[in-house]
C-alpha positions in Angstrom: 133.1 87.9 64.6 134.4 91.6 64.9 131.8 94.7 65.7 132.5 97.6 64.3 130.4 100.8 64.9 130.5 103.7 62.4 129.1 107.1 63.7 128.9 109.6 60.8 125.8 111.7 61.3 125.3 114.2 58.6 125.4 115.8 55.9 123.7 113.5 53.8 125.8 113.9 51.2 129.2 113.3 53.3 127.0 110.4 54.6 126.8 108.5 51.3 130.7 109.2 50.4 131.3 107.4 53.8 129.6 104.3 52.5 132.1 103.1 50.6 133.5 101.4 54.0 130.8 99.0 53.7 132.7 97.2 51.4 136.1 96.8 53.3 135.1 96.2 56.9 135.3 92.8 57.9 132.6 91.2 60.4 129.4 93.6 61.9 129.1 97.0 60.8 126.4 99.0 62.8 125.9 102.3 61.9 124.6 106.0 63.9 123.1 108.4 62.1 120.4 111.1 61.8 117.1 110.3 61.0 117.3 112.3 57.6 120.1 110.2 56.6 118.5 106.4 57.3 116.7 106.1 54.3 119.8 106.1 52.4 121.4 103.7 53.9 120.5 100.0 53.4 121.6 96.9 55.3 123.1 94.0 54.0 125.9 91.3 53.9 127.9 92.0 56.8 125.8 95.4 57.2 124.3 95.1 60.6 122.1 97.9 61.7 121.0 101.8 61.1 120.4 103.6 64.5 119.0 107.0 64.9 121.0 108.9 67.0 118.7 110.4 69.1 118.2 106.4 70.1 121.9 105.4 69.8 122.3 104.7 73.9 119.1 102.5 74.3 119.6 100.3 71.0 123.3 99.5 71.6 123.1 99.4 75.6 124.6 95.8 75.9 127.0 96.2 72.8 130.4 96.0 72.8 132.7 97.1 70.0 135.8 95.7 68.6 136.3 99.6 66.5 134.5 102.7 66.8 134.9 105.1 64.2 133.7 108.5 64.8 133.5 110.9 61.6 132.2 114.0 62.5 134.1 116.7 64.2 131.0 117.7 66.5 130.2 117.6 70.4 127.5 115.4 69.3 128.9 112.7 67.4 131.9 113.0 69.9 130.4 112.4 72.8 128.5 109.9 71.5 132.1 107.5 71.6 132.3 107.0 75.2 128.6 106.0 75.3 129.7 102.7 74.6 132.8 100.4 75.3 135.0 99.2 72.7 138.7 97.9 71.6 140.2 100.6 69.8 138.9 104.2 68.4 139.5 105.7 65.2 138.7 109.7 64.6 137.0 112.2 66.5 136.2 111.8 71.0 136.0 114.0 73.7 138.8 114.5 76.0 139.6 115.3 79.5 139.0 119.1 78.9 135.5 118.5 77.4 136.8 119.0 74.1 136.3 117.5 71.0 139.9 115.7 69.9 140.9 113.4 67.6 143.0 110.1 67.6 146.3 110.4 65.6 145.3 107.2 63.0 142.8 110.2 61.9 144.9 113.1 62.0 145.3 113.1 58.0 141.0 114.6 57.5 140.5 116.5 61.2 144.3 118.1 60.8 142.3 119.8 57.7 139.2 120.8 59.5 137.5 122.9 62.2 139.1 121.0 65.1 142.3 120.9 63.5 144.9 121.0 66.3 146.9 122.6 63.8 145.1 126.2 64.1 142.5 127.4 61.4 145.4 128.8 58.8 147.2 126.2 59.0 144.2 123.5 58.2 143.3 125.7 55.5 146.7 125.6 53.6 146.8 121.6 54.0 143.0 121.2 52.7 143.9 124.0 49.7 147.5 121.3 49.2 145.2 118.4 49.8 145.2 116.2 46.7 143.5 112.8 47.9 139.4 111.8 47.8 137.8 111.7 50.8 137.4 107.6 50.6 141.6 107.5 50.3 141.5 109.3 53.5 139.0 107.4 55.4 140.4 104.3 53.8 143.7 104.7 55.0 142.1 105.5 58.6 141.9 102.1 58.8 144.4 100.3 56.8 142.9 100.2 53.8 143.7 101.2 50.0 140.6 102.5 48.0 140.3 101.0 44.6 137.3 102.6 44.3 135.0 101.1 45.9 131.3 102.0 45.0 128.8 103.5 47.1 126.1 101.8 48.5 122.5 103.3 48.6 119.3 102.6 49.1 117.3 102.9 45.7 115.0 100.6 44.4 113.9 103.0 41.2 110.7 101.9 40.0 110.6 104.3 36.8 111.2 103.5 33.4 110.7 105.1 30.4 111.8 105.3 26.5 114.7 107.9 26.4 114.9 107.4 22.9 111.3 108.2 22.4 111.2 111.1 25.2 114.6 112.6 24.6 117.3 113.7 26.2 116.6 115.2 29.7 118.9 117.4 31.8 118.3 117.3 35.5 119.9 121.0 37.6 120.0 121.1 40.7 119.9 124.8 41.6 120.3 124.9 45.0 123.2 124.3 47.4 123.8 124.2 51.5 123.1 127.6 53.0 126.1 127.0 55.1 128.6 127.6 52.1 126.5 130.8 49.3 129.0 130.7 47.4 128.2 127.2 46.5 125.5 128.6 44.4 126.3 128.9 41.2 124.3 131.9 39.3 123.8 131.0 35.9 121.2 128.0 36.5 118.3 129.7 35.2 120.0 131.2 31.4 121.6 127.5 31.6 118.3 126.2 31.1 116.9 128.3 28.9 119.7 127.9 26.5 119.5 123.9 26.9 115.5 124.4 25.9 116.3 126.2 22.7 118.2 123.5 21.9 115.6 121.4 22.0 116.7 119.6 25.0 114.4 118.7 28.1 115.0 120.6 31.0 114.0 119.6 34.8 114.9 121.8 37.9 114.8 119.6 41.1 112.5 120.4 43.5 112.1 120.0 47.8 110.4 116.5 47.8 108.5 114.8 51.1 110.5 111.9 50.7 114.3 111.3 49.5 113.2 108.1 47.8 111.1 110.6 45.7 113.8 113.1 44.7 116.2 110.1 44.1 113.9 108.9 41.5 113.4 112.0 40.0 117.2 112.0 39.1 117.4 108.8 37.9 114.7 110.2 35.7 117.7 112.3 33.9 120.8 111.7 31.5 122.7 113.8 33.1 122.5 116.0 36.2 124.5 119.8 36.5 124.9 120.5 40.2 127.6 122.2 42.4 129.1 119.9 45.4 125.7 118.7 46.7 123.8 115.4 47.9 122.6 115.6 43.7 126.1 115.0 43.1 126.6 112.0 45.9 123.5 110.4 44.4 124.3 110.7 41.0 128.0 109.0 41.7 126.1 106.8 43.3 124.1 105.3 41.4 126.2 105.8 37.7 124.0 108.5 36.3 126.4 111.1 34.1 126.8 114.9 35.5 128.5 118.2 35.3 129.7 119.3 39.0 130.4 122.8 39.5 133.4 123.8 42.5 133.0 127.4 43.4 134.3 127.3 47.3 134.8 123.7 48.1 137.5 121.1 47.7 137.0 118.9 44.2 140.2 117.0 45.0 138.1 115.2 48.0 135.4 114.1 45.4 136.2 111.0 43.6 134.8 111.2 40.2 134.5 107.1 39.8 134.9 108.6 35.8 131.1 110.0 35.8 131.4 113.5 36.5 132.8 116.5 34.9 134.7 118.7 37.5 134.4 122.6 36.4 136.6 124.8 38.9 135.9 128.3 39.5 139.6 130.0 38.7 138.8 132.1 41.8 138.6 128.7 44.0 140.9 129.7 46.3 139.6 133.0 46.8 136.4 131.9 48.6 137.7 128.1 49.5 135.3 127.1 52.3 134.3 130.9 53.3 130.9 131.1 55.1 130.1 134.7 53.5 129.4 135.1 49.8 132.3 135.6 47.1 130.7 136.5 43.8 133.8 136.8 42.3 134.7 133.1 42.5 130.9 132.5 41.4 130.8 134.7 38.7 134.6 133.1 37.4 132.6 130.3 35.8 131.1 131.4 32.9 127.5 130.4 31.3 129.4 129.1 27.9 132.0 126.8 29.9 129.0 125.1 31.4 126.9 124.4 28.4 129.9 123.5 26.5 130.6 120.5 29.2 127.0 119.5 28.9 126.9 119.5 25.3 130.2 117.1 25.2 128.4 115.2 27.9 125.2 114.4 25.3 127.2 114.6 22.2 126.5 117.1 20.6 129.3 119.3 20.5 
């Protein structure tokens, strides 16, 4: 039976859009990540193993791999390829010059990123013309068409409760990778006030000990308003309805699987992927547009 190793290490959003392959590879899928990232992930069916990356070398010494397929574009994950010996090699490695490269079968997502061989301008234009999901890329890496494929997650909720009785409750998820500040939209706050007048139940996420703990807490929710964040990935995941708001980032990559109301700043462009903070593109997306897609969302519009 063929071994496959998967090395996508973070974030933990881009983690659970990755694992979708799950359902495609054939024969023994192991798996390296980061330690914040393993509780997601849950084995099963032809799903072998979740390693730790800081233990990757010692738990797969006496492996050998039919595939590798690296996924992140950093010396970590790259290096992390030649560690162990295998058939063929799909994405990103190390090369002679100690740099990280990637293999041409998955040219089509690193020609669009940081270590596009392409130059920065140019991997900008193609992400800004890209027009497939991120599963249709990763897919095709290896062969395969996405037919979209669910993710797979690992969530046993144990919380029930009488909507009917309780009403309706909105879940916002306020906060966004410091990486990307423009991420965060800035109407949140008057968003949720307006949603309480209307009588509506209102819930801000907040920084739990343990992701099993904030997962439950949105599957708690009818419907969840976030920007392009692990709320988003969760929600897709696990069928729960939501309003996703694209201020600097691609929503072309995200597959909506039909849950998910896109709204895109008009100003996308503007601050597409920029590490410093473009109000403009934030400020683009008003407070009405918003509570309009959320009052659709719940019916009553």
């Amino acid at each position: 039976m063929l071994n496959t190793l998967i090395i996508k290490l973070g974030a933990m959003g881009d983690v659970l859009r990755t694992t979708p392959l799950l359902r495609v590879i054939s024969g023994n899928v192991y798996w390296i990540t980061q330690k914040e990232c393993i509780p997601l992930l849950t084995i099963g069916n032809n799903f072998k193993k979740i390693i730790n990356v800081d233990y990757a070398e010692r738990e797969l010494r006496n492996m050998s791999f039919d595939l590798v397929m690296c996924l992140d574009d950093d010396i970590k994950a790259a290096e992390l390829v030649t560690k162990f010996n295998s058939g063929s090699l799909i994405g990103s490695f190390v090369d002679v010059s100690g740099k990280v490269s990637y293999t041409d079968s998955s040219k089509e997502w690193f020609d669009m990123g940081l270590i596009s061989k392409l130059g920065k301008q140019n991997a900008d234009d193609l992400k800004k013309r890209n027009s497939k999901t991120y599963q249709e890329i990763i897919f095709g890496m290896i062969g395969k068409e996405f037919r979209g494929e669910e993710y797979v997650v690992n969530f046993n909720g144990k919380y029930k409760r009488d909507k009917k009785k309780e009403g309706v409750l909105i879940g916002i998820e306020g906060r966004s990778d410091k990486r990307w500040p423009t991420k965060q939209w800035n109407k949140y706050d008057q968003l949720g006030e307006a949603l309480r007048r209307d009588g509506l139940r209102v819930r801000f996420f907040q920084q739990k000990e343990k992701i099993n703990e904030y997962i439950n807490d949105l599957t708690e929710c009818d419907l969840i308003i976030t920007g392009d964040t692990l709320a988003l990935h969760i929600a897709l995941a696990l069928g729960i309805k939501s309003v996703s708001i694209f201020t600097c980032t691609s929503p072309m990559e995200i597959y909506d699987y039909g849950r998910t109301v896109k709204i895109i700043s008009p100003l996308l462009e503007r601050a597409f992927y920029c590490r410093e903070y473009i109000k403009e593109a934030v400020e683009a997306i008003s407070l009405d547009t918003i509570y309009k897609a959320v009052k659709n969302i719940i019916g009553y519009a």
